[in-house]
C-alpha positions in Angstrom: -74.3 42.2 50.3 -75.0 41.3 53.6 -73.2 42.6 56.9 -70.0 40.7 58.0 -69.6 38.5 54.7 -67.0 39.4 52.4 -67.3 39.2 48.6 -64.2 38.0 46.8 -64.2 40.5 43.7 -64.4 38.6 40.3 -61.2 40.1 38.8 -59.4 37.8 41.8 -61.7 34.5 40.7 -60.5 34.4 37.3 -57.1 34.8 38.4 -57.2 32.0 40.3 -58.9 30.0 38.1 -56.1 31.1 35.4 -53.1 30.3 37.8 -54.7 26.5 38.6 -55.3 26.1 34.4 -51.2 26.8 34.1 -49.8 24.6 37.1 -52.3 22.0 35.7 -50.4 22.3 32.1 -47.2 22.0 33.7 -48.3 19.1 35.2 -49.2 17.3 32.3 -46.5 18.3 30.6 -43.6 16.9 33.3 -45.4 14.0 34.3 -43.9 11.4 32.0 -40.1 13.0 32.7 -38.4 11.1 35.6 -38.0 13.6 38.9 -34.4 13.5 38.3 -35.2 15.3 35.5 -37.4 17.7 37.0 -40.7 15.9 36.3 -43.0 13.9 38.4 -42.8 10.6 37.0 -41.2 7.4 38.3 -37.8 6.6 37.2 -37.8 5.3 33.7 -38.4 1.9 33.1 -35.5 -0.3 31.8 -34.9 -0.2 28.7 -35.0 -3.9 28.3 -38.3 -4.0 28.6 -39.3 -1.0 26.9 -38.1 -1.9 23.7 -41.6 -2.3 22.1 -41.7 1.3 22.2 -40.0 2.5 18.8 -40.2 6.1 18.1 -41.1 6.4 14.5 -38.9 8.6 12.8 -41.3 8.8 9.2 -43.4 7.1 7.4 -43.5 6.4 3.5 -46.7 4.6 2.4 -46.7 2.6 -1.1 -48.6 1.8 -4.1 -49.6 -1.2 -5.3 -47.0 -2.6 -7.0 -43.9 -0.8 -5.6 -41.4 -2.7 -3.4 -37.9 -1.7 -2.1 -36.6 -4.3 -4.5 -33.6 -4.3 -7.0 -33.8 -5.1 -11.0 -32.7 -8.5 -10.9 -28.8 -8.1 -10.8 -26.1 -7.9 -8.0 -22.8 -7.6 -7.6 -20.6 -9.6 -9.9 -18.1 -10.8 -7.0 -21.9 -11.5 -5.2 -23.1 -14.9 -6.7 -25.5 -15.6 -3.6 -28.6 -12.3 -3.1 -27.3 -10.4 -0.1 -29.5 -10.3 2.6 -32.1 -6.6 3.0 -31.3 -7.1 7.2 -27.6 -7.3 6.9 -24.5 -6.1 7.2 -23.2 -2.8 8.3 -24.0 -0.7 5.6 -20.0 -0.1 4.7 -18.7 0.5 0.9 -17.3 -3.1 0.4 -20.7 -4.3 0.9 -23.3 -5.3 -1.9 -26.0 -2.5 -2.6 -28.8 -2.4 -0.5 -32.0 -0.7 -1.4 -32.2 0.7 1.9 -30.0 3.7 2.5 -27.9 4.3 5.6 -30.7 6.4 7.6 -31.5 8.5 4.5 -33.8 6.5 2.0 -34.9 4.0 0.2 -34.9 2.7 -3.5 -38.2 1.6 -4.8 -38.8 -0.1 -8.4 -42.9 -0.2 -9.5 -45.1 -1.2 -12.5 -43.9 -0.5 -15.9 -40.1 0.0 -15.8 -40.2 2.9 -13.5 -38.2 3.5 -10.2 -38.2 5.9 -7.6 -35.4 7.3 -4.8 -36.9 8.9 -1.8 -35.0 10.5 0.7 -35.8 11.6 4.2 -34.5 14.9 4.0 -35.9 18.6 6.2 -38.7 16.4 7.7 -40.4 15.5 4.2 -40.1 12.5 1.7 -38.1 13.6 -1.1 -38.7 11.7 -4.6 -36.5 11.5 -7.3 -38.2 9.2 -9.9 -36.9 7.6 -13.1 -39.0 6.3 -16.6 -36.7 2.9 -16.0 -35.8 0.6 -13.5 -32.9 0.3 -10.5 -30.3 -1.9 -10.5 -28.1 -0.3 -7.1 -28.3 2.4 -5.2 -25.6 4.0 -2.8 -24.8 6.6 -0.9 -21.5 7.8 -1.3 -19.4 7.2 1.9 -18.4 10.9 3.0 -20.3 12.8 1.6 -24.4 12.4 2.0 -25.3 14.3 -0.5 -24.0 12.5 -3.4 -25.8 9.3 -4.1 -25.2 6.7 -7.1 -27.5 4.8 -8.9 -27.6 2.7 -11.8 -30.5 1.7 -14.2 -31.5 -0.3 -16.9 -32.3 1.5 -19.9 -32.7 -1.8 -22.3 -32.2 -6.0 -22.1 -28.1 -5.3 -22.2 -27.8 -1.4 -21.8 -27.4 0.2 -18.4 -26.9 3.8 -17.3 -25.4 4.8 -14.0 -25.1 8.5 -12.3 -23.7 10.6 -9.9 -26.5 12.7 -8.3 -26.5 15.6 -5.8 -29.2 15.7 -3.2 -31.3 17.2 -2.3 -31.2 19.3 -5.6 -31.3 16.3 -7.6 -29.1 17.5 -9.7 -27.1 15.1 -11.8 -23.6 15.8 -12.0 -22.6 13.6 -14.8 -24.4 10.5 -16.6 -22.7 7.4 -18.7 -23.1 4.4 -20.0 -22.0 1.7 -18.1 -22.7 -2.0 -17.4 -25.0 -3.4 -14.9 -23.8 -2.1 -11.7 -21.8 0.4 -9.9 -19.9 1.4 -6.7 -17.9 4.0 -5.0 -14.3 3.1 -4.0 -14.2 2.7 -0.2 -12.7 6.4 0.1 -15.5 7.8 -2.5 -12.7 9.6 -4.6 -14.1 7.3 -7.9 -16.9 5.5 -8.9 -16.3 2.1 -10.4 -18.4 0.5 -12.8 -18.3 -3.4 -14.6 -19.5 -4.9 -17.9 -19.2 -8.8 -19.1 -17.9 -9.2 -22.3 -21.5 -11.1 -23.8 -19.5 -13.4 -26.3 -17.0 -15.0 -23.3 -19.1 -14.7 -20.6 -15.2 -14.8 -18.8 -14.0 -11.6 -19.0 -15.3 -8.5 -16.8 -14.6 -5.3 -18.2 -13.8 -2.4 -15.6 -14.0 1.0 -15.7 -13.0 4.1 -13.1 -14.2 7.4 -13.1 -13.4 10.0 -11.6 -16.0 11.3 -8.5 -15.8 15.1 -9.7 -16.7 13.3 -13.1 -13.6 13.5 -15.4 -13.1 11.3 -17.2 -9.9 11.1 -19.0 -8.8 9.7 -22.4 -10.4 6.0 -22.5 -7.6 3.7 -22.2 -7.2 -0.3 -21.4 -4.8 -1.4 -19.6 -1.9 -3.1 -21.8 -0.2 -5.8 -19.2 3.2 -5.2 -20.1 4.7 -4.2 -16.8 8.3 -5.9 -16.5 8.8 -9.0 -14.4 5.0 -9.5 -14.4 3.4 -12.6 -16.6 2.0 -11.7 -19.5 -1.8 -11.3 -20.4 -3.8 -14.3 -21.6 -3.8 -15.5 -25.3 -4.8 -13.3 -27.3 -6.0 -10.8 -25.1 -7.5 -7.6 -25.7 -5.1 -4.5 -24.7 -6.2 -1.5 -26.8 -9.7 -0.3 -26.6 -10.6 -1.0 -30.8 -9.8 -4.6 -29.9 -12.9 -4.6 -27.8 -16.6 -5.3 -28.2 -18.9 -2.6 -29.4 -20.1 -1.7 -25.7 -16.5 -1.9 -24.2 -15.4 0.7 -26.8 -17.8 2.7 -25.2 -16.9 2.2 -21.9 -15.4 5.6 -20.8 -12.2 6.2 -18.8 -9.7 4.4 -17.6 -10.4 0.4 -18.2 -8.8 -3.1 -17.7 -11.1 -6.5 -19.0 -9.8 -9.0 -16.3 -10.6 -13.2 -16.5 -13.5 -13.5 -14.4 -14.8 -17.1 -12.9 -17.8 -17.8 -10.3 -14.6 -17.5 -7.4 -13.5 -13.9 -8.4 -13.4 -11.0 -6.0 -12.6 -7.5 -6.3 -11.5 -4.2 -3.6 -11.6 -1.2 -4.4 -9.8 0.3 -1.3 -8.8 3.5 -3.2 -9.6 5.7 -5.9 -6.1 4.5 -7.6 -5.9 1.3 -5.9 -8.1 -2.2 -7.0 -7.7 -5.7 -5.6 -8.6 -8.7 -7.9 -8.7 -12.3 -7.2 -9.8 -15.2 -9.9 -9.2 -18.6 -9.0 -5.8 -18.9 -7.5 -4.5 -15.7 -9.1 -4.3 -12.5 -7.5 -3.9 -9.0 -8.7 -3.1 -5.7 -7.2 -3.4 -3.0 -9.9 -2.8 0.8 -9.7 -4.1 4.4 -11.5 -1.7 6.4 -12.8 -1.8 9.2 -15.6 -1.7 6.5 -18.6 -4.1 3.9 -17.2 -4.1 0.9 -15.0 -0.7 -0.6 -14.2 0.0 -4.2 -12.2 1.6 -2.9 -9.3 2.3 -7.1 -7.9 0.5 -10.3 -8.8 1.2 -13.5 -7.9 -0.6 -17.1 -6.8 -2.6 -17.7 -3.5 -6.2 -16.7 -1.9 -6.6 -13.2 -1.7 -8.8 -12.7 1.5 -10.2 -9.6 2.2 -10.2 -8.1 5.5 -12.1 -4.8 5.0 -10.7 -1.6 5.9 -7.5 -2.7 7.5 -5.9 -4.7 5.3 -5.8 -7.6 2.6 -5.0 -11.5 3.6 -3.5 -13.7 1.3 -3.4 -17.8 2.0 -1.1 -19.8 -0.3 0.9 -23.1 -0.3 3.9 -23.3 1.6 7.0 -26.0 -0.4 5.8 -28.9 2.1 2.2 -28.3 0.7 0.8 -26.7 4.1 -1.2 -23.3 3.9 0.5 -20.4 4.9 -0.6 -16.7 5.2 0.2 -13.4 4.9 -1.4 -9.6 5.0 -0.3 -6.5 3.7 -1.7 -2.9 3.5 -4.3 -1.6 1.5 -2.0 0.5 -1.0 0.9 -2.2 -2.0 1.8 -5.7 -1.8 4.6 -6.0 0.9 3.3 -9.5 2.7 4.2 -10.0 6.0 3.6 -13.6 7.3 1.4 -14.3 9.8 2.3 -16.9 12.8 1.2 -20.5 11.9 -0.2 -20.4 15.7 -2.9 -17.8 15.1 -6.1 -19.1 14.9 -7.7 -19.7 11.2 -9.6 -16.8 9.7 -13.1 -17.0 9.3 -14.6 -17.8 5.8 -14.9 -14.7 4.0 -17.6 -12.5 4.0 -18.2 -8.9 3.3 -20.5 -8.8 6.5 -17.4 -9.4 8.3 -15.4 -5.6 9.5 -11.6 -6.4 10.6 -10.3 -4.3 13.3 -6.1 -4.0 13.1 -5.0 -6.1 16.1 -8.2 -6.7 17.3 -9.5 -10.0 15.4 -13.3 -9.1 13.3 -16.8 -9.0 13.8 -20.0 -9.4 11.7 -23.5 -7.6 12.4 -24.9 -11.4 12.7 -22.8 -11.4 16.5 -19.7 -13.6 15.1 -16.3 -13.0 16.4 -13.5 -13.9 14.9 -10.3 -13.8 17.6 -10.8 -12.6 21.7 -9.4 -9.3 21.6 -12.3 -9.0 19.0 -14.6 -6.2 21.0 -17.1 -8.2 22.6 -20.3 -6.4 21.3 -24.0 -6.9 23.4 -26.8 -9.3 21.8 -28.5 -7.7 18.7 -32.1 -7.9 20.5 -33.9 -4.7 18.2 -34.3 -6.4 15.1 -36.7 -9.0 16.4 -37.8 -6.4 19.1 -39.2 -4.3 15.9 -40.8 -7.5 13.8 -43.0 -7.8 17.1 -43.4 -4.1 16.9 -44.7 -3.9 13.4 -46.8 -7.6 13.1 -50.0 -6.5 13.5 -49.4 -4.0 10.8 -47.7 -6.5 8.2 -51.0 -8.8 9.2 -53.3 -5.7 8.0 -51.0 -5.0 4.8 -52.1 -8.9 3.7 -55.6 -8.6 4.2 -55.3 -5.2 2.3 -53.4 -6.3 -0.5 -52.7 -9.5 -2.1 -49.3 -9.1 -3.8 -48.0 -8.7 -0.7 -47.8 -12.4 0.5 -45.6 -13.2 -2.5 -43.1 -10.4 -1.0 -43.3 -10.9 2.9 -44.6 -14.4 3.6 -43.2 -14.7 7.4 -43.7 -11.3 8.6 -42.0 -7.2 8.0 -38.5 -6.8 6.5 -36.6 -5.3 8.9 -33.1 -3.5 8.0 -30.8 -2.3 11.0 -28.8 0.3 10.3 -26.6 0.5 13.9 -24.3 3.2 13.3 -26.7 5.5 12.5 -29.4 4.2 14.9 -32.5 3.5 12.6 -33.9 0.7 11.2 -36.1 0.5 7.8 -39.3 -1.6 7.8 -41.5 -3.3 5.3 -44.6 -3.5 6.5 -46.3 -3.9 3.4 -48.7 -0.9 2.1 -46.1 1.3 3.7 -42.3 1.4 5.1 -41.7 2.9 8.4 -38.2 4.5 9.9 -37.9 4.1 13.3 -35.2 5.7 15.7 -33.5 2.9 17.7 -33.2 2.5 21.2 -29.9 3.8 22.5 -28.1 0.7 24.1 -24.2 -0.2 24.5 -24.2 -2.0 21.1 -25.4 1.0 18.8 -23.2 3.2 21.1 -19.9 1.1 20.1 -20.9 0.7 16.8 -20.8 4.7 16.3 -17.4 4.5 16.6 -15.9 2.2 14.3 -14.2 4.2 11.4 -15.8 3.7 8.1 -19.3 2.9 10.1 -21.5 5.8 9.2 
């Protein structure tokens, strides 16, 4: 050492080499948070033109031959395929194979099927030796989840399952397709009578999975009009299947124009033709609580519209709660309702809305553009381009680009890319904000 030069011991060098390393870290760290939020970024950019930037909740890659597809049937009051992207997601609506923000059902090669939920972070599979007909989760509680499949050319099975034990709670026969009443207290379940073809054959179970003596529902309520000719009203009168059917049943007249609700566990709404129907649960059976002629027009979860002919020939209409049939007319001044739809969700004294932006009404809330559904095609196009090259079978599935299926009130949406489907968290924005909360949304 010489003279008059100080040496800077090493103990003090690494120190500071130590303290720079850490404010360096912090550094990279807080550089993409906004200074309002403590970091050294710009302000965010807007979100308008960030939306590109999906985050992607999970990915769930797929074998050849495995789609999120349906065995070949649908709703019986559906005579037109629903549409993967649409809707809300609500109870009244037909079954979609993608899940609220929980899952997706998948049918593959040889008859089998497979459920997989996003559940702790991890896929969770819950696979079947035969193939899905619906899927649904049940509408308050997520960890029950329906399904029905297709054990032969005419036989069907449909179960109650608890997730993510993937237990199954209770198991019948049944006909080709389910659903939960819109307050999940029963399950629902529907066969046509093969030698008619005209008659639709219900059945209601119980959620907890009682099931009760099987009965059929007689029509012989007073001041009502009686059944067709010759109409089945005991259960040994029936087919071989609808003697099987268990619980509480009713076989209805069913045409290409019938419609049912199922608002309630004790309450069902059926229209066929010009014919409507309100029919009740009670301890012996079903029981015709009002019928009489007209249009029954849904208006999902408020209330049920009915549209008849007036003495002069004019239409006139009417609605009425849910649980009975007390109609209250409605002005001949209000503006026409709109054709129905299940897509559309009716908001008491506020006019309705569909997820395609249609408003029925001006005090309808006005809600913003739908831009994320396209916003996530563009997102995901390069991968659906790499999905044909890579496989074949593909182009027969997704010949103009990924299937994309919003769910709003849970802000997700599914896509199909191809080799693999993707769940990506939305961008938070007015309309998903709104949409949270709508009763009877999530």
């Amino acid at each position: 050492m010489r003279k008059g030069i100080p040496v800077v011991p090493t103990r003090y060098i690494i120190a500071t080499l130590f303290i720079a390393a850490l404010l360096l870290l912090v550094a990279i760290v807080q550089a993409p948070r906004p200074s309002r939020a403590g970091g050294v970024a710009l302000p965010e950019t807007p979100t308008a033109l960030t939306l590109d930037g999906f985050e992607v909740v999970a990915e769930l890659p797929l074998d050849e031959g495995w789609a999120p597809r349906f065995q070949g049937t649908r709703d019986p009051d559906q005579p037109d395929p629903w549409p993967f992207e649409g809707g809300f997601g609500t109870p009244w609506e037909p079954a979609s194979p993608y899940l609220g923000d929980q899952g997706v059902a998948l049918n593959g090669p040889r008859g089998r099927s497979d459920l997989v939920l996003w559940r702790g972070l991890e896929w969770r599979h819950y696979r079947f030796d035969l193939p899905l007909v619906s899927a649904r989760l049940h509408p308050r509680r997520p960890n029950r989840v329906l399904v029905t499949l297709q054990s032969g050319a005419t036989r069907f099975e449909t179960r109650l399952m608890e997730v993510p034990e993937g237990r199954v709670l209770w198991s019948v026969d049944s006909g080709p397709w389910s659903r939960f009443s819109w307050d999940g207290g029963a399950v629902l379940v529907g066969l046509v009578d093969p030698g008619t073809g005209g008659r639709m054959l219900l059945s209601a179970l119980r959620g907890d999975g009682e099931r009760g003596p099987a009965t059929l529902a007689d029509w012989t309520e007073p001041g009502l009009p009686p059944p067709p000719r010759n109409w089945p009203v005991k259960t040994e009168q029936l087919w071989d299947d609808g003697r099987d059917q268990p619980g509480a049943s009713l076989l209805l007249p069913w045409g290409p124009d019938s419609r049912l609700w199922m608002p309630a566990q004790d309450r069902l709404w059926v229209a066929e033709g010009l014919q409507w129907t309100l029919w009740g649960l009670e301890e012996g059976g079903w029981r015709r609580l009002g019928a009489g002629a007209g249009i029954l027009d849904g208006q999902p979860p408020e209330r049920m519209g009915l549209v008849r002919s007036a003495l002069d020939g004019s239409p006139e209409r009417a609605t009425t709660g849910l649980r009975q049939a007390e109609w209250a007319a409605v002005a001949a001044e209000a503006p026409p309702w709109p054709v129905y739809d299940p897509a559309w969700y009716w908001r008491e004294g506020q006019g309705a809305l569909s997820a395609w932006d249609l408003r029925w009404n001006e005090a309808a809330p006005r809600l913003p553009a739908e831009t994320q559904r396209e916003a996530l095609r563009r997102r995901f196009q390069g991968d659906w381009r790499a999905g044909q090259a890579l496989r074949v079978s593909l182009r027969g599935w997704l010949p103009a680009g990924p299937e994309v299926a919003l769910r709003e009130a849970q802000g997700v949406g599914w896509v199909w890319v191809g080799q693999r489907i993707v769940l990506a968290k939305l961008r938070e924005n007015e309309r998903v904000r709104t949409l949270r909360r709508f009763p009877g949304l999530r």
